[in-house]
N, C-alpha and C positions, 0 to 999 in steps of 0.2 A: 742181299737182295734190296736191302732198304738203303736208304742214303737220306741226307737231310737236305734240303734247300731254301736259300734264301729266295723267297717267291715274290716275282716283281710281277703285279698284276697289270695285266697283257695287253694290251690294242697295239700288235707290231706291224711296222710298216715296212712292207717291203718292195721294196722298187724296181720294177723289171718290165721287159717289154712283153706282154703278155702273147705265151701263142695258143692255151686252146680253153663252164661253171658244172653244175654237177651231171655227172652222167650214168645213162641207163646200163639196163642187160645190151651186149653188144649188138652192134646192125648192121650187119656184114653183108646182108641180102639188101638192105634199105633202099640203095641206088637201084638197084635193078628192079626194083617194087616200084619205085616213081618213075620208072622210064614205062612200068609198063600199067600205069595207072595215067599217065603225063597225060593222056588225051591228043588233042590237035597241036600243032606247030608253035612255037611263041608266035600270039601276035603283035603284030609289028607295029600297028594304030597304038596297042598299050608303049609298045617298048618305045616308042617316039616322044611320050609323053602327051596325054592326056590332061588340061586344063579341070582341076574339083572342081563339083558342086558346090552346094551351100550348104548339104548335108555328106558328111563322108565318114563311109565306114570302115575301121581295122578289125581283122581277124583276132580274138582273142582263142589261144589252142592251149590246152593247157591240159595236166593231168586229174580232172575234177573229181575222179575213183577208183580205189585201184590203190595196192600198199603204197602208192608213192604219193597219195594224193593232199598230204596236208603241205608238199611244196607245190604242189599245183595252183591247190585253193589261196595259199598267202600269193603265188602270184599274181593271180587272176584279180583278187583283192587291191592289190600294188595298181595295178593295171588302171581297174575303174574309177581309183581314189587320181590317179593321171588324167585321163579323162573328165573327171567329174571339174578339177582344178581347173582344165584347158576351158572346160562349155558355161563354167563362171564367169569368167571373161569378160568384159563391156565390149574392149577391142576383136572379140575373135571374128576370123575373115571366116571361119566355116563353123559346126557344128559337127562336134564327133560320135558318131553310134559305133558304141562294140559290140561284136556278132561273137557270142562264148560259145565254146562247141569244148566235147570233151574226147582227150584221144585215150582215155582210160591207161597211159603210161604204155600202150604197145604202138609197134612201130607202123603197122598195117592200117588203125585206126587214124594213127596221124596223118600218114598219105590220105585216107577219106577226108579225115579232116578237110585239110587244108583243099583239096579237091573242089568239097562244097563252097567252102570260105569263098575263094576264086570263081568257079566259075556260076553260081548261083548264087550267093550273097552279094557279089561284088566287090569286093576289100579294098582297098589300095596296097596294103600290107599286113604282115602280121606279127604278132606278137608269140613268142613262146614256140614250143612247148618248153619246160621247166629241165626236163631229164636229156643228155645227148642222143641217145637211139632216137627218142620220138623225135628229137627237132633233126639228125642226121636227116632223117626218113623224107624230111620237107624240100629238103635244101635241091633238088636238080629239080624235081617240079616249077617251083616257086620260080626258078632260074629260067626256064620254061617258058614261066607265064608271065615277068618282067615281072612279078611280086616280091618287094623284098621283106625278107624275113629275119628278124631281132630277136634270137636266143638273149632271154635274161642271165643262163645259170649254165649253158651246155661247156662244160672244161673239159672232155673227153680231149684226150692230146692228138692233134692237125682235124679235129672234129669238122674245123671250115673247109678240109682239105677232099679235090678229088684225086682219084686214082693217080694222074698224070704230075700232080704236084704243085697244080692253079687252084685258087682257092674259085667256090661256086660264088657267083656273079651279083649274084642276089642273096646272099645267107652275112651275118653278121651276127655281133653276139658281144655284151657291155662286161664279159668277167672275165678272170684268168684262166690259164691253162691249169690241168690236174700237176704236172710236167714243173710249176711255177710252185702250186702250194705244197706239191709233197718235195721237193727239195728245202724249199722254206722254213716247213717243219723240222726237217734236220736238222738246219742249221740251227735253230730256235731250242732242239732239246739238247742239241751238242755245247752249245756256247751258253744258253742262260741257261739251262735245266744244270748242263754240268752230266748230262747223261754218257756215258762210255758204250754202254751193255745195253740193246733196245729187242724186245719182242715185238714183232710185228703180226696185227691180226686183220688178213684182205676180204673184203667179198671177191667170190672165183667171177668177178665181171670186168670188162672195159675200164669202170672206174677205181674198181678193187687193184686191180692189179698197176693199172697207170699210175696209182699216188704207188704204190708201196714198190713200184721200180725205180721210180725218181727219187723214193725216201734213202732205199738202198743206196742206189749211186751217191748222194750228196754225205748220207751217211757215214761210209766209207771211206770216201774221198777223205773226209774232214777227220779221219784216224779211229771212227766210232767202229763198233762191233756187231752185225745183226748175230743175235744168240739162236734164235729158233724164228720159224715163219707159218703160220697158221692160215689156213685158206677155208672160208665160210659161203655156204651156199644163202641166197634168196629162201628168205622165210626161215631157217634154221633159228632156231628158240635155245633149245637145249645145247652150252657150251660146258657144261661140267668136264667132259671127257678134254675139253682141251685146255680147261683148266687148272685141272691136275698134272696135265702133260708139263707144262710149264712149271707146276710151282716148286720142284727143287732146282729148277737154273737160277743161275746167279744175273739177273739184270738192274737197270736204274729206272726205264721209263717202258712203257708200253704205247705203241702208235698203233691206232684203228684205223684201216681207211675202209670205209662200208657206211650206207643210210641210215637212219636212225632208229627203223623198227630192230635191225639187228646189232646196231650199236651200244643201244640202250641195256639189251640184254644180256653183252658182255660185261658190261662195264657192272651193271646190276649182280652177276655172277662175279666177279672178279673183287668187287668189295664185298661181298657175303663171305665169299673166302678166305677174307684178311689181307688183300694186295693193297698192298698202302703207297706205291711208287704213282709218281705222275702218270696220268692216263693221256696222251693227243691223240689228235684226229685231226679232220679233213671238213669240209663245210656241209658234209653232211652231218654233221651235228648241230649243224645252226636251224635246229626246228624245236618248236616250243612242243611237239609231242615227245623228242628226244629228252628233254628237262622232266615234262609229267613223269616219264615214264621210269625214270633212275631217283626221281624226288628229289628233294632240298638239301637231306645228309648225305646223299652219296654225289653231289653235283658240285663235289670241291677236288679242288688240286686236279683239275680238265681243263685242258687249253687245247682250241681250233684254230686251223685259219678260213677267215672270213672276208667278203667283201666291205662289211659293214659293222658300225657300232655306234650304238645311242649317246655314247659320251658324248660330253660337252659339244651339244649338237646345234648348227648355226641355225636361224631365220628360217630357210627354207626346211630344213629338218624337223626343225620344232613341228613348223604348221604339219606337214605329212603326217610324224608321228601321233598331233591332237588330233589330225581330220580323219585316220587310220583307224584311233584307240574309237573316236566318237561314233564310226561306222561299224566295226565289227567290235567291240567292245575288250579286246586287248592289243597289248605293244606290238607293232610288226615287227619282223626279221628280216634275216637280210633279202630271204627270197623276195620278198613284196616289197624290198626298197630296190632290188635289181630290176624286178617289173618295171617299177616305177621309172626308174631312169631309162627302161629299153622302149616303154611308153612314148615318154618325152623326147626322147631322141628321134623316134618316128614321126612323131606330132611335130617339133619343132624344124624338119629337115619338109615334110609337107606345109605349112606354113611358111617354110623361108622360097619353096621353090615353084609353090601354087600349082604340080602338077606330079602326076602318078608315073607311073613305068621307070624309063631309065632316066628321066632327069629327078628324079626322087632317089632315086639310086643313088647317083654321083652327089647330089647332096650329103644322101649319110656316108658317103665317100670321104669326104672333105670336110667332115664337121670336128669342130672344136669345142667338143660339150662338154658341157659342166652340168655333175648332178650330185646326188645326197650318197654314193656310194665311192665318190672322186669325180675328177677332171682327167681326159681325152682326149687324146684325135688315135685314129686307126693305123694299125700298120697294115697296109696297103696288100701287104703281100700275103697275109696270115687274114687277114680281114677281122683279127683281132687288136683289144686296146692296146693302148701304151697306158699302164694306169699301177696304182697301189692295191697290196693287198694288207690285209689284218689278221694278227692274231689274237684271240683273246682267251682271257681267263674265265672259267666259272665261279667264284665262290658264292656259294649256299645260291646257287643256280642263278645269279645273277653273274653278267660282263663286267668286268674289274677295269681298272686304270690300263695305261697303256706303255709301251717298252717303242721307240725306235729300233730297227735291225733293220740290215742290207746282206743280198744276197748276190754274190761274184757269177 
């Protein structure tokens, strides 16, 4: 079961066109929620484009309660430290106000959400929700109402995608696909772990299963072996019985793909046990309650992928992460550095086009952004980036050095 490795601490780069960030319990009703939440017709005065004010507002939606909510709050976080940067400014043509609303991680609340946002706040756009189902839930509204809407973290695979096979008109979103990181992962445990033999443990969701079908496939392909496959519900605590299941197979590594309230508590039961092979995962582990919660000695030999990493961080990273640590009084993550750029990317595409609805649109159609999580432009057809992603190491719960890797 054990095997030894030589462990190259991780920030891996992997290079691909990205087609769908972290995702909720599935939203299979979502579309049909917002058609019948949508209200009145797109207006056409919005969708023509609308010349800002001198004060203008974005939708901040996010998960603020709710088991999912410590990626909420780092986005939301991400979010206002964007904001706060932009309304420092000597030169800014406007002033930006964020209007926080919370959709408690369900899908129903987010349609409210954004609902209010829209047609009673007045937004220009929005930001978030942090999980796929809530932000699903936004995207034909939004499309609707000429608002467009910047998923920081939604990677559900064709999450931009509707029924027909066109992505929604107004939906966007700065991270990769599930599709992207759990093939990545394989490749990563196949060729540097050296792994053959891999246990897989899924949440039975959208996100659960999307990483650990891509894990399979890429897996596979590349000669490896899935030994056993384990499927975990929301909220489950207790994983003894499936730890036992496993512990006379013969494996190299173990891949999670699940959040980090239930990630934490495998991984916590699996080193109480004596499993001493490398643990991966998925970017639901990139949350500083997933770290508390497994502590310092059990937070070695874990490797995620990630959009983000503090290493040798330029000029613009620095400042975020001091103006971040200075604001909420610790290091952000990737969540609140995805914000951050899905922020900037709204801000910067309204400031370059002075106006709301569909010429705000085609801006962040067309944009060539550079931010602390990578550089950009959209694929057109997926309405997702072309960009990098990372994987990184824990040891004693800190992000390690970093490994190059490319994925075919």
């Amino acid at each position: 079961m054990n095997f030894d490795v030589t462990k190259k601490s991780a920030a891996v780069f992997l290079s691909a066109a990205m087609l769908a960030g972290c995702s909720s319990a599935p939203a299979d009703s979502s579309s049909d929620a917002a058609d019948s939440n949508a209200g009145s017709e797109t207006n056409t005065e919005q969708a023509s484009g609308n010349k800002v004010s001198d004060t203008v507002k974005i939708g901040l939606n996010f998960e603020l309660t709710g088991e999912l909510s410590d990626y909420g709050i780092k986005e939301l976080n991400g979010a206002k430290i964007a904001i706060k940067h932009f309304n420092e400014r000597e030169d800014k043509p406007f002033t930006v106000e964020g209007v926080e609303i919370d959709d408690k991680g369900d899908t129903q609340e987010s349609i409210t959400a954004i609902t209010r946002l829209v047609e009673q706040d007045g937004v220009v756009g929005v930001v978030g929700p942090a999980t796929s189902g809530a932000s699903i839930a936004t995207y034909d509204f939004a499309s609707q109402k000429a608002t467009p809407v910047i998923s920081p973290s939604a990677t559900q695979v064709n999450a931009m995608m509707k029924a027909d096979g066109t992505p929604y008109e107004y939906a966007w979103r700065v991270c990769f696909e599930d599709s992207v990181q759990g093939a990545g992962m394989a490749v990563y445990d196949y060729e540097t772990l050296g792994a053959k033999k891999v246990v897989i443990f899924n949440a039975n969701s959208d996100y659960g299963r999307g990483l650990a079908d891509a894990f399979k496939t890429k897996f596979t392909e590349l000669g490896g072996e899935i030994v056993d496959t384990v499927e975990f519900g929301a909220g489950d605590k207790d994983f003894s019985s499936y730890v036992t299941r496993i512990k006379s197979l013969d494996y190299d590594c173990i891949y999670i793909a699940g959040y980090y309230n239930e990630s934490a508590q495998i991984v916590n039961q699996l080193k109480a046990d004596g499993v001493s092979v490398p643990i991966t995962g998925a970017d639901g582990f990139d949350s500083a309650d997933f770290r508390n919660q497994i502590g310092k000695d059990n937070a070695n030999d874990i490797f995620y992928t990630t959009a983000y990493t503090s290493a040798d961080p330029s000029d613009e990273l620095k400042k975020f992460i001091d103006d971040y640590q200075a604001e909420y009084g610790e290091e952000p993550g990737m969540f609140a550095a995805l914000s951050y750029d899905a922020t900037n990317l709204l801000l910067s595409s309204l400031e370059a086009t002075g106006e709301d609805g569909a010429a705000l649109n085609k801006e962040i159609e067309n944009a060539n952004f550079s931010g602390i999580t990578g550089s950009f432009t959209f694929d057109k057809d997926t309405h997702t980036p072309n960009k990098s992603i990372l994987i990184v190491e824990l040891v004693d719960g800190e992000q390690a050095n970093t490994t190059e890797q490319k994925v075919d």
